[in-house]
LOBAGU-878603 format. One record per residue (C-alpha): x, y, z. Coordinates in pm, whole numbers, plus 50000, padded with zeros to 5 digits. Example, Ala and Ser with C-alpha at 12.3 -4.5 7.8 and 13.67 -1.06 7.14 Angstrom:
BEGIN
SITE      X      Y      Z
SITE  51230  49550  50780
SITE  51367  49894  50714
This chain:
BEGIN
SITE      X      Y      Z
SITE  94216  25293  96296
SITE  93994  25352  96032
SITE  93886  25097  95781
SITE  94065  25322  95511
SITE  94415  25235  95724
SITE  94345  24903  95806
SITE  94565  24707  95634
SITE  94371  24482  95312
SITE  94482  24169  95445
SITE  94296  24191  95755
SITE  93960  24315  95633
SITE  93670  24158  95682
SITE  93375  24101  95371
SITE  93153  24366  95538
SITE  93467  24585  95603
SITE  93564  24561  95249
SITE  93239  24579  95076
SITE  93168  24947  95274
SITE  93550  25076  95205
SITE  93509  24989  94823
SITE  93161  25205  94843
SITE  93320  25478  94988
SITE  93657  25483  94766
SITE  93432  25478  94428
SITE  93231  25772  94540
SITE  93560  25931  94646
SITE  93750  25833  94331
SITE  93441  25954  94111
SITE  93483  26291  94291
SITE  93802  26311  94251
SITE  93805  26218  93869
SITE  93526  26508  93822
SITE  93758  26731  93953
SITE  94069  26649  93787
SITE  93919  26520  93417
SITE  93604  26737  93395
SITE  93676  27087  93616
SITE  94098  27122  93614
SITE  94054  27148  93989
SITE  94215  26889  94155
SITE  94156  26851  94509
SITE  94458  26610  94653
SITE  94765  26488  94471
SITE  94826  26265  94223
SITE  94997  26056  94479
SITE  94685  26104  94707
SITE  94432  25953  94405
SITE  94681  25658  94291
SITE  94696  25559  94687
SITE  94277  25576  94632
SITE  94312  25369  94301
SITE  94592  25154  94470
SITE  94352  25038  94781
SITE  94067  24972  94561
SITE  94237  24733  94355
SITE  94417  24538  94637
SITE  94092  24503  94794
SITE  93936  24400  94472
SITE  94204  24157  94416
SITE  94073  23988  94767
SITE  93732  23986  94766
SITE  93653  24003  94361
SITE  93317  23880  94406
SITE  93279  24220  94563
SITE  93413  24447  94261
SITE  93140  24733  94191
SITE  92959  24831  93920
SITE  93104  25160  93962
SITE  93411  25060  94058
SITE  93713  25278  94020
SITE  93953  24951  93796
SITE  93626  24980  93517
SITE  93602  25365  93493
SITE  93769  25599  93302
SITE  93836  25948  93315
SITE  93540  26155  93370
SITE  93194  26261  93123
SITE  93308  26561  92867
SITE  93269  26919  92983
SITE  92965  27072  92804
SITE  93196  27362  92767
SITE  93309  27224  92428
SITE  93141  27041  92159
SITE  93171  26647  92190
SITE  93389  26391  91973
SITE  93311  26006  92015
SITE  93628  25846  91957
SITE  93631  25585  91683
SITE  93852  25345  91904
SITE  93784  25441  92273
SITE  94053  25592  92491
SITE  94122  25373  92792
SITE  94356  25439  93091
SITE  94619  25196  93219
SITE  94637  24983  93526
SITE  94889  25072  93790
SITE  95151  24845  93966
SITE  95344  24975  94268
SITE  95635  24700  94330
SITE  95869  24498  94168
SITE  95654  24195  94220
SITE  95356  24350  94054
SITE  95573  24375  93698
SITE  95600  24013  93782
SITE  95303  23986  93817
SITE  95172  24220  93485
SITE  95400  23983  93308
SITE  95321  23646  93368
SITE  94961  23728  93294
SITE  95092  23860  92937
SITE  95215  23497  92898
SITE  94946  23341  93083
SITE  94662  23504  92856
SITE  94880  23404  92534
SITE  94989  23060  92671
SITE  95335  23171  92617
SITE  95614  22935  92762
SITE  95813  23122  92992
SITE  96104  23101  92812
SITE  95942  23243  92485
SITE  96031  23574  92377
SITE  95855  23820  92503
SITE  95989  24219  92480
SITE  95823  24520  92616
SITE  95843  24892  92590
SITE  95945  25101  92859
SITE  95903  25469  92849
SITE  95789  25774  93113
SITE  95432  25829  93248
SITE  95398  26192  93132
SITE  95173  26398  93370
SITE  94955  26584  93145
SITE  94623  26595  92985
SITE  94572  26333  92724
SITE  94462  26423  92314
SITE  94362  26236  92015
SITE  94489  26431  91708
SITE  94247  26319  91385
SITE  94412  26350  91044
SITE  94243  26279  90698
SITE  94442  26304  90432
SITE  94746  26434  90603
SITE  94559  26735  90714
SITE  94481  26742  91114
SITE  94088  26777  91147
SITE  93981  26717  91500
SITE  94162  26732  91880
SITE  94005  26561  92126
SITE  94048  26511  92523
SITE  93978  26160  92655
SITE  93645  26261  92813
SITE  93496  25946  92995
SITE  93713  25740  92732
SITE  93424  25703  92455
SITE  93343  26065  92398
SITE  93609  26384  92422
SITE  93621  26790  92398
SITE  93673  26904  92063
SITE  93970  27116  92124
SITE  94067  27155  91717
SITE  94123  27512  91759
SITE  94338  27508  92053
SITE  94524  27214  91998
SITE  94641  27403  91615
SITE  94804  27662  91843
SITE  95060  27418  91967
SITE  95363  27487  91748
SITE  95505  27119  91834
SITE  95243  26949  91620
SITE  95187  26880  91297
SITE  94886  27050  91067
SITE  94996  26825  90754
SITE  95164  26470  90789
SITE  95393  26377  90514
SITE  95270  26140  90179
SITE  95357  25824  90390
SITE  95058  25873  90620
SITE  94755  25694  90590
SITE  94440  25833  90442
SITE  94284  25777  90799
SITE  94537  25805  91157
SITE  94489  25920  91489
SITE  94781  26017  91670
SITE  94749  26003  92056
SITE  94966  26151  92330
SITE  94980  26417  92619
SITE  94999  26771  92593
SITE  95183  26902  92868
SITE  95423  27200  93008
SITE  95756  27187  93091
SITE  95859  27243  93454
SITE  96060  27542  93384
SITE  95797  27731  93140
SITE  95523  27674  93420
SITE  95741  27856  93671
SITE  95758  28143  93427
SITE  95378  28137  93372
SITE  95298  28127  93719
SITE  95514  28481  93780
SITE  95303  28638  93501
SITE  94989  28510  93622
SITE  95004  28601  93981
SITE  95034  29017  93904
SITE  94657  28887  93765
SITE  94588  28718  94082
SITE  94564  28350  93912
SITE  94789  28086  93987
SITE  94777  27665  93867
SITE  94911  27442  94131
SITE  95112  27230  93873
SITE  95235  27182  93539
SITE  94982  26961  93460
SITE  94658  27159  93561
SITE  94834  27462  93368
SITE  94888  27267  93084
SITE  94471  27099  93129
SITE  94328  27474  93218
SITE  94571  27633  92932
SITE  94410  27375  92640
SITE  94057  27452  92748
SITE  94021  27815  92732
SITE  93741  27907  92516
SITE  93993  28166  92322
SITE  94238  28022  92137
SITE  94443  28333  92168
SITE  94502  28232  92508
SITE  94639  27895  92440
SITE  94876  28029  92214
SITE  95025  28261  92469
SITE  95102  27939  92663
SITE  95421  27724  92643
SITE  95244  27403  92572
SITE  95414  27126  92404
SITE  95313  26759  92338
SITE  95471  26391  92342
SITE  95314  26163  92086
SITE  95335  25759  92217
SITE  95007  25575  92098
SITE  94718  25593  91864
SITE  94331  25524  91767
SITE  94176  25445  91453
SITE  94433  25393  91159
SITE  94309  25351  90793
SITE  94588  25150  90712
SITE  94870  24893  90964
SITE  95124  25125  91060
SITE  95372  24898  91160
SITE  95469  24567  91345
SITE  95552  24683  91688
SITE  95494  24955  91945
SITE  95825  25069  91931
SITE  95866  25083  91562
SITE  95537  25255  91504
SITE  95638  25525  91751
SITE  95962  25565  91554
SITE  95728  25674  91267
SITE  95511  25915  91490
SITE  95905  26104  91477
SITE  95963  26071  91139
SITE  95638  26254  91056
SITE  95737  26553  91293
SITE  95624  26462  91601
SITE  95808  26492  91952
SITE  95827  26159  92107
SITE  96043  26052  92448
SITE  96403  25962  92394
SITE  96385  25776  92702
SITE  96169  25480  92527
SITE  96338  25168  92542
SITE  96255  24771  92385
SITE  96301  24543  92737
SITE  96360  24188  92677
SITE  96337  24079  93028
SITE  96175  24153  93329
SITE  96512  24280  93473
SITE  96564  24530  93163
SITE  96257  24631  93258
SITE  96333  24716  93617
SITE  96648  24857  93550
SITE  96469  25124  93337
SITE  96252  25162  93565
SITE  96514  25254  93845
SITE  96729  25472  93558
SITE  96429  25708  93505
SITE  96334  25721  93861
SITE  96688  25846  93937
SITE  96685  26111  93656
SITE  96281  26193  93796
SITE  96442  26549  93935
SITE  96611  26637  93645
SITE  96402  26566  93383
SITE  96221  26920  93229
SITE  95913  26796  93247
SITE  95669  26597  93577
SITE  95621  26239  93540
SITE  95536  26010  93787
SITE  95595  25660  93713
SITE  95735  25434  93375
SITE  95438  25298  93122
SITE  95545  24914  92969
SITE  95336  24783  92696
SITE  95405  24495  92486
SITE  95572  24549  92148
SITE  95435  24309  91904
SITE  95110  24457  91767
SITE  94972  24099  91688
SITE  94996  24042  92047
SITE  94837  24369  92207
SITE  94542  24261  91956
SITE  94493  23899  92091
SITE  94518  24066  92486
SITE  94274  24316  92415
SITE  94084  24489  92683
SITE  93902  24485  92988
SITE  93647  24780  93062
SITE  93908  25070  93154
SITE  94283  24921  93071
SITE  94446  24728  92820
SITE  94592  24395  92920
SITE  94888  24481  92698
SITE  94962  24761  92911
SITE  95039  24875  93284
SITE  95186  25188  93469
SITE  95463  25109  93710
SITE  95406  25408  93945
SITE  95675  25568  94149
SITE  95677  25454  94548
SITE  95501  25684  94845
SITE  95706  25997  95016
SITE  95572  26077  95362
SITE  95557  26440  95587
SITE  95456  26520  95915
SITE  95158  26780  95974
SITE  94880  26864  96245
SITE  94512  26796  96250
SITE  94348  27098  96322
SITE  93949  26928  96297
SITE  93744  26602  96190
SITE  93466  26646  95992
SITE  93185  26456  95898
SITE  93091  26392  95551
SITE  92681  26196  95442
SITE  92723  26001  95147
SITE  92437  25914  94896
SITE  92401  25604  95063
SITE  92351  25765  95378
SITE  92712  25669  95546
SITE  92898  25895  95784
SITE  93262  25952  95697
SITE  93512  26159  95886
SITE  93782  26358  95683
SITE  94087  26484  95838
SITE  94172  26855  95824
SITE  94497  26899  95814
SITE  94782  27201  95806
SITE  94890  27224  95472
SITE  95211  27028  95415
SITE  95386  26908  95082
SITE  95411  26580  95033
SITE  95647  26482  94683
SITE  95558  26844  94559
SITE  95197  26884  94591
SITE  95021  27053  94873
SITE  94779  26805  95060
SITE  94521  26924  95306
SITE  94263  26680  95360
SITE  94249  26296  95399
SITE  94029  26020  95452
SITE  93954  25858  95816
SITE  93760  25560  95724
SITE  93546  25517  96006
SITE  93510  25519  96356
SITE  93708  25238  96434
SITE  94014  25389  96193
SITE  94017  25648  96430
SITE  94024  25441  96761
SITE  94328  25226  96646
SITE  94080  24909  96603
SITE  94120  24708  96325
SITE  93871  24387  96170
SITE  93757  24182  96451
SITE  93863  24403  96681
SITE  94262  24384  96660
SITE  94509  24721  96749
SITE  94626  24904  96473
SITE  94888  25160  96517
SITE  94985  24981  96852
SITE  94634  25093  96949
SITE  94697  25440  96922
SITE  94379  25658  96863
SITE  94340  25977  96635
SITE  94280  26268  96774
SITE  94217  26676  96678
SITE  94573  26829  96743
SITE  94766  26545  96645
SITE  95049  26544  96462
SITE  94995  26301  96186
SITE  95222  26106  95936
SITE  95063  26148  95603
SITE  95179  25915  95327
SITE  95103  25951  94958
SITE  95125  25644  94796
SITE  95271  25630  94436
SITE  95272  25948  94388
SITE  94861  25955  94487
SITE  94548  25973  94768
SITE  94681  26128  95129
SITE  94626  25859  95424
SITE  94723  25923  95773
SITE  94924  25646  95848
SITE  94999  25714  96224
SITE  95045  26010  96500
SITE  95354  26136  96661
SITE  95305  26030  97016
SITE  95486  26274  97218
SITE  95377  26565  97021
SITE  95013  26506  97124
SITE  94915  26824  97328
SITE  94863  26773  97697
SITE  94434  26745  97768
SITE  94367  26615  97453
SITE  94069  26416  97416
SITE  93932  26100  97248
SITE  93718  26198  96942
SITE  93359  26066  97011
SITE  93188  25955  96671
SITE  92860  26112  96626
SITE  92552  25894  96683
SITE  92288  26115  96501
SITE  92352  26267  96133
SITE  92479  26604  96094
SITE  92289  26687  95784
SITE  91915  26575  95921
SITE  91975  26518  96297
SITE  91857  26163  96286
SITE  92008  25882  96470
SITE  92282  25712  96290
SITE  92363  25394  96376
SITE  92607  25098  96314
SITE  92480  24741  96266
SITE  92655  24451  96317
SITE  92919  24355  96113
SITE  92910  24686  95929
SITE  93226  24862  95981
SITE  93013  25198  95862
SITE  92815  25421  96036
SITE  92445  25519  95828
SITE  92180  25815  95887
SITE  91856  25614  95912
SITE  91646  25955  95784
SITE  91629  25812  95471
SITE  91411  26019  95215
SITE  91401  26291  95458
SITE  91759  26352  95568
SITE  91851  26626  95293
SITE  92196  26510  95250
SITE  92113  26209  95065
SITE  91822  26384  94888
SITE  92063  26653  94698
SITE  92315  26382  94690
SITE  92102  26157  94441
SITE  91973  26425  94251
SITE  92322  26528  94219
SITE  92403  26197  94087
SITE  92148  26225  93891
SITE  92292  26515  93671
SITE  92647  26472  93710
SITE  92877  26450  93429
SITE  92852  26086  93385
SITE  92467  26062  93410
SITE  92246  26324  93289
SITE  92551  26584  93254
SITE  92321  26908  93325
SITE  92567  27240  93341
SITE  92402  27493  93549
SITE  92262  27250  93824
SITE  92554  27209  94043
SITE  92543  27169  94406
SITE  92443  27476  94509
SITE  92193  27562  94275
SITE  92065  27188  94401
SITE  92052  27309  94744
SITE  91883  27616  94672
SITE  91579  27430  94434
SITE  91563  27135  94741
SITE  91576  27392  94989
SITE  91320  27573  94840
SITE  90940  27621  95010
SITE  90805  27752  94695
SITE  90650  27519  94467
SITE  90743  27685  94125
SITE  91112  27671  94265
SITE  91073  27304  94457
SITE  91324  26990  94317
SITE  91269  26693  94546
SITE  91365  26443  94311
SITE  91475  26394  93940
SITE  91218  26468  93766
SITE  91117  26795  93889
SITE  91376  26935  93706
SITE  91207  26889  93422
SITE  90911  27018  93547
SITE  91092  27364  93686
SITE  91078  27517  93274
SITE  90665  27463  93297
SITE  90621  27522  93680
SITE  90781  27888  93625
SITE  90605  27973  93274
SITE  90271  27879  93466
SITE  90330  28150  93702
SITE  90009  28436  93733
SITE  90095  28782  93569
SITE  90042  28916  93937
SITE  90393  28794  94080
SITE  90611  28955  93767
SITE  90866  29057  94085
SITE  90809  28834  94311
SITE  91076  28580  94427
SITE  90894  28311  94311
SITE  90987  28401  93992
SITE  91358  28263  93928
SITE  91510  28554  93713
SITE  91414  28764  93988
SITE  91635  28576  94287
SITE  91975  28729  94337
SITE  92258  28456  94094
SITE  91995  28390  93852
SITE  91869  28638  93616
SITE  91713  28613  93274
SITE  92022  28503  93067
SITE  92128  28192  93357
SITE  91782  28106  93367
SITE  91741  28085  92991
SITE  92061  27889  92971
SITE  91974  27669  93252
SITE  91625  27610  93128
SITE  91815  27541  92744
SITE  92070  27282  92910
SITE  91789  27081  93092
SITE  91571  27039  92800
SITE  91902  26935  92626
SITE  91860  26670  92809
SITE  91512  26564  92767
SITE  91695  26292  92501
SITE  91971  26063  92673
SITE  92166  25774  92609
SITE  91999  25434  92757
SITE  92342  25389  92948
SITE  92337  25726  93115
SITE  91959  25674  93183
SITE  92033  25387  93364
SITE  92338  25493  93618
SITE  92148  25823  93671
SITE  91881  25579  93830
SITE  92082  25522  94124
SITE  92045  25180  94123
SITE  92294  24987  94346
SITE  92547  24798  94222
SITE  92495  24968  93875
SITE  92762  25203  93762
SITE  92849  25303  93447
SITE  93029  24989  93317
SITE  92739  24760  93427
SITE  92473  25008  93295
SITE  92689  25016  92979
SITE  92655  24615  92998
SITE  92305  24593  92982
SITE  92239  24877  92758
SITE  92414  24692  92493
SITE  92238  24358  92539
SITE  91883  24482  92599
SITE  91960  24748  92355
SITE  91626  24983  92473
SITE  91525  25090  92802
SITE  91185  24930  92801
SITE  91304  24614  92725
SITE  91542  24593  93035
SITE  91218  24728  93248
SITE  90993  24473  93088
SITE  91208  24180  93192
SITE  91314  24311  93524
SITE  90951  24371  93577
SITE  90909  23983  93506
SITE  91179  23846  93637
SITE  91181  23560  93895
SITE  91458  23571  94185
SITE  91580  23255  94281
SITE  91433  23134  94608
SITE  91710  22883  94724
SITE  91949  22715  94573
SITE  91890  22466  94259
SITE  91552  22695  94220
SITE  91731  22886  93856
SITE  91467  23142  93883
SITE  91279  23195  93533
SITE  91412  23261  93178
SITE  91394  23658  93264
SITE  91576  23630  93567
SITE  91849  23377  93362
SITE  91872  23631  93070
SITE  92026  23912  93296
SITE  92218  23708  93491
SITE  92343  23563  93143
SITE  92454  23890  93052
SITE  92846  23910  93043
SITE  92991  24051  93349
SITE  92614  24109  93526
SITE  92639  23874  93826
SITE  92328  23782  94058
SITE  92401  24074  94321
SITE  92380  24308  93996
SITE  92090  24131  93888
SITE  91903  24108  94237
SITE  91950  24480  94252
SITE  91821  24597  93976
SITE  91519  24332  93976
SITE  91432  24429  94358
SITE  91429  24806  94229
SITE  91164  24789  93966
SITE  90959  24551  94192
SITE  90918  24869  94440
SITE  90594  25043  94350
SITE  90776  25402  94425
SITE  91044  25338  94228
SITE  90840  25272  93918
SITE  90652  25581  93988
SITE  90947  25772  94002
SITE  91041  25639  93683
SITE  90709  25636  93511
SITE  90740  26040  93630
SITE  91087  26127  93460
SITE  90978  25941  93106
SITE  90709  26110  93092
SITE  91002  26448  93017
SITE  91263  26213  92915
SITE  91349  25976  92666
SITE  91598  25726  92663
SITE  91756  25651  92297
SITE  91836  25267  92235
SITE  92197  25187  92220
SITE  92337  25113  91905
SITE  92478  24744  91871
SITE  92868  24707  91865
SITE  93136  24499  91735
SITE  93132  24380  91376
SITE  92803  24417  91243
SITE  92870  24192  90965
SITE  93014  23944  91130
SITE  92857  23542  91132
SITE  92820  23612  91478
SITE  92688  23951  91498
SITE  92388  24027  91756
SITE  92388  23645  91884
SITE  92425  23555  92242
SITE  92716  23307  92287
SITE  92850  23059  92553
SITE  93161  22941  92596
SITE  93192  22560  92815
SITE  93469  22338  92895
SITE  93815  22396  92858
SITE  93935  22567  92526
SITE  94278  22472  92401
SITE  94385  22714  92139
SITE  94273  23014  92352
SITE  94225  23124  92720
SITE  93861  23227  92792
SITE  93906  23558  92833
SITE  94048  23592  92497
SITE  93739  23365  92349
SITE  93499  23625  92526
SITE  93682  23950  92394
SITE  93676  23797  92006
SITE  93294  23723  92009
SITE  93251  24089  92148
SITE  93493  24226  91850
SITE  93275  24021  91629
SITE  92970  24235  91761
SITE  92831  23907  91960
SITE  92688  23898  92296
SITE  92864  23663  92540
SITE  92663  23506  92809
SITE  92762  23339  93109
SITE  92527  23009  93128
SITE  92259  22890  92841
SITE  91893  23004  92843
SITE  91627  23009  92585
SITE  91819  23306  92478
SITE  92137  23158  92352
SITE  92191  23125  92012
SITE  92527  22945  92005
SITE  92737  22741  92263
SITE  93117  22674  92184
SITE  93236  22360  92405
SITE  93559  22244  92487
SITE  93694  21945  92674
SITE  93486  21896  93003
SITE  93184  22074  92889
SITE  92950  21945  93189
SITE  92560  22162  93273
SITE  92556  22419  93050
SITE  92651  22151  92718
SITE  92368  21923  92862
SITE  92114  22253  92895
SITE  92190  22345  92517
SITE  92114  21972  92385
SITE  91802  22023  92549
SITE  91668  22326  92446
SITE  91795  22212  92101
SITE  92084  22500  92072
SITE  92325  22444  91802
SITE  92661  22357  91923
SITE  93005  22335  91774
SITE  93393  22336  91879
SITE  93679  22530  91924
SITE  93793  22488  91598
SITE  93413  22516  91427
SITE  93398  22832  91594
SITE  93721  22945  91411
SITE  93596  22827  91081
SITE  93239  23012  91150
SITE  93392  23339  91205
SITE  93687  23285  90972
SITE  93999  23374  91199
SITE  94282  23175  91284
SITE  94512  23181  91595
């Protein structure tokens, strides 16, 4: 079995660590696709069994959760098809729950986090999971202004034009709207108006495989004309920035959204218990076939406003808020071949081809194997999985989508295996560079040892490097990488990052003699003058980038976007992260607390010392430097703006929270300071500026007394920034 099928519970750390690195590239392919391109490549039941798997290994090994991991990511970076919208109040995505015990669990952590009794009140909001494409609708004034797609949940599509084609909603809200609202929801198609589309498209030779990528490639045509010739129709359930309260409750602010015109679900209930909840839950699921429209699970969220503001949120999700997705549906189907994939990293994975087969409606073809041992039937430490039954090219295979989600193979059909089949042997050299691959102990993953030269990792971090959520560079996609890597001419050559930059200069420097030679890029057949100019146009686009972007296009390991996003906003420029990477000490053993550099990143909310060892260990590597040192010289990162309350007390300092607090749970303390535009740190350095101690306060309150740090209580701390609980 491969680790992908081997069940969480008996994973080992290395196992684990290796299957989250391979499910957050997967996932971040997968969210490119669907978010960024329309062109999903497995079910939604496929990508929640992904998203599912991540988080239930997560939830067992936390201290290995990823920088880049799939439960702190949302969405995917903005096409550059459309011009971009940074949304006031950022657009997050929702956790997912599977069982009956994990709305348990979603709800005792409501209380938990509030220090509710459990016999306070408590109600919730139950309502469908549309699947569609989500929008932000802007209006000032009454009058809409801007339509926006969630983007990577900071910064959307302006869709304005497109979105004003949609008959269902509103151009002018009524006198009783604020001066300021933003009006969220999904725009979607029904189920019967996509059928009808499809028939009209095919005599064109275009088809969408759902509702939901008709409704997602219907909004972003560059012609509005075309959108308007498209049934599209939207349900409004949430919202973004708001000039003014608009109510006391989710339920009763949504009852406004359909007093000012807009369509919202009749299905959305108030729940007062965790039964009510269920039982809508198994009411909507029953009615799933003959609703008009696709859904694929029920959303709760707490109703009381004043309580969805004290939860807050983590990186991706709202604590206020989960997705109760609908359970897996299985199908039987052959393996026709096993393929092997070379990650960035340089791991092998085999991917099942499979005979199409629809599993809950949607047409899957390809799923994950794991590794080597997946496909043997081993598990960790060496158990049988599948009764030790192996995997093999001409099975037949039970796929299983899991809540409605990512394709796994979850066993053969024994008797239907073809007579002279044989065992699939795992390659021992990579198929990209043809050097030896090998598999060291304890790693349940198999890795090409070419290194810089194996040319599958090569185009795969210069991919990185300008995909949508680093650099974000239209024109160089992976072919067009190939082709510049590939290349033997040096006015076409791009080995690494920043030759791209250099390609503009490199061509322009060209002698008069080769006007038609190949060497010359307009003059090699998928180019031409007008690509190259536009491809030449997007690069130097780029030649000014966020700090955060900067950073995750570095490739570093262990920092993704949320943990670049981290330290962009506490270093605030680029050269001031490098300066005190460059200095910092690592720890050489333990009680050795490695210098005040070294204690200011690891002090850095969320930024652990893996995260911190990484990044210090890259900019100690002379190469590495030189690589950088080569791509500022053509690009320049811009320092990250500080957030929060700027006029808050608190505002810019670096706080620490000790002991126990009474009036609030930690996580609570931590998201206020950050709403108050402070910096929350995770032990006390030269750095800190303020240390709030409870109860118990033990090291860090006897550090701060001697480095002469001011500080106060729980209840100082609510006098200082003026808020109550």
């Amino acid at each position: 079995m491969s680790k992908s099928q081997t069940p969480v519970e008996t994973l080992t750390q290395e196992d684990a660590a290796a299957e989250l690195e391979r499910l957050a590239d997967e996932i971040a392919a997968h969210d490119r696709r669907y978010h960024g391109e329309d062109a999903p490549t497995v079910s939604d039941a496929e990508y929640d069994a992904l998203k599912l798997r991540n988080a239930q290994i997560e939830a067992r090994f936390p201290e290995l959760i990823r920088d880049d991991s799939p439960s702190r990511r949302v969405g995917a970076a903005p096409s550059t098809a459309f011009a971009e919208v940074r949304h006031a109040v950022p657009m997050l995505s929702l956790d997912n729950v599977f069982s009956d015990e994990d709305v348990l669990d979603f709800v005792a952590s409501v209380r938990r986090f509030l220090n509710l009794a459990a016999d306070a009140p408590l109600v919730f909001t139950a309502e469908p999971k549309i699947d569609g494409l989500s929008m932000s609708l802007r209006y000032e004034k009454g009058r809409l202004v801007t339509a926006a797609t969630r983007g990577d949940g900071t910064t959307g599509e302006n869709v304005t034009a497109n979105i004003r084609t949609i008959a269902e909603i509103p151009q002018q809200l009524p006198p009783d709207a604020p001066d300021v609202v933003e009006v969220r929801g999904e725009v979607y198609m029904r189920r019967d108006d996509f059928l009808d589309l499809q028939k009209r498209m095919a005599e064109s030779g275009q088809t969408f495989a759902n509702p939901r990528n008709s409704a997602a490639g219907s909004l972003r045509q560059k012609n509005p004309e075309v959108t308007k010739s498209r049934p599209l129709k939207f349900f409004a359930y949430a919202w973004g920035e708001s000039s003014e309260p608009l109510g006391a409750t989710q339920y009763e602010v949504v009852q406004r959204f359909g007093a000012w015109g807009f369509r919202i679900n009749d299905r959305m209930v108030r729940c007062a218990s965790l039964d009510e909840m269920l039982e809508q839950y198994r009411a909507i699921e029953a009615d799933r076939a003959e609703l008009p429209y696709d859904i694929d699970g029920v959303v709760y969220k707490v109703d009381r406003l004043d309580f969805q503001e004290r939860l807050g949120f983590r990186s991706r999700s709202p604590r206020w808020a989960t997705a109760h997705k609908f359970p897996a549906e299985k199908a039987t189907t052959v393996l026709t071949a096993i393929d092997i994939q070379v990650g960035r990293t340089g791991a092998l994975t085999p991917v099942a081809r499979l005979e199409p087969v629809t599993v809950g409606g949607v047409v899957v073809v390809n799923a994950t194997l794991h590794n080597e041992d997946y496909i043997k039937g081993i598990g960790n430490s060496g158990q049988p999985i599948r009764e030790g039954r192996d995997i093999r090219v001409g099975d037949t295979v039970i796929v299983q989508r899991a809540g409605d989600v990512i394709p796994q193979i979850i066993d053969i059909v024994p008797e239907k295996r073809p007579a002279g089949s044989k065992p699939y042997v795992f390659p021992d050299r990579c198929p990209a560079c043809g050097s030896h691959a090998v598999r060291e102990e304890g790693e349940a993953v198999r890795r090409c040892t070419g290194g810089l030269i194996c040319p599958a990792q090569a185009v795969e971090r210069i991919r990185h490097f300008v995909s949508r959520n680093a650099l974000d560079i239209e024109g160089l996609g992976e072919k067009q990488i190939e082709f510049f890597f590939n290349s033997d001419k040096p006015a076409l050559k791009i080995a690494a990052p920043a030759d791209i930059f250099s390609l503009k200069r490199r061509q322009e420097e060209l002698p008069a003699s080769l006007e038609g030679s190949l060497e010359r890029l307009e003059n090699i057949e998928g180019f031409g003058a007008v690509s190259v100019r536009k491809l030449f146009d997007a690069i130097d686009a780029r030649r000014e980038v966020s700090f955060s972007r900067f950073l995750f296009a570095l490739g570093i390991r262990h920092i993704g976007e949320t943990n670049a996003k981290r330290l962009a906003r506490h270093f605030l420029s680029f050269q001031k992260l490098r300066e005190t990477a460059e200095l910092a000490k690592i720890p050489e053993g333990k009680g050795d607390p490695g210098n005040a550099e070294w204690q200011e990143i690891v002090g850095v909310n969320g930024i652990g010392g893996i995260v911190a060892e990484a990044l210090v260990d890259f900019f100690a590597e002379e190469h590495n430097r030189e690589a950088v040192d080569a791509l500022l010289a053509e690009v320049t990162p811009t320092d990250e703006e500080p957030v929060g309350e700027v006029s808050s007390p608190v505002a810019g300092k670096t706080i620490v929270f000790t002991g126990s607090l009474e009036k609030m749970s930690r996580d609570e303390a931590k998201a206020m300071a950050e709403r108050l535009g402070a910096k929350v740190a995770g032990s006390v350095s030269k750095k800190t500026d303020l240390v709030v101690a409870g109860p118990g306060a033990g090291s860090k309150l006897k550090t701060a007394t001697e480095l002469g740090i001011e500080v106060i209580d729980e209840d100082q701390w609510f006098e200082r920034v003026g808020r109550g609980v």
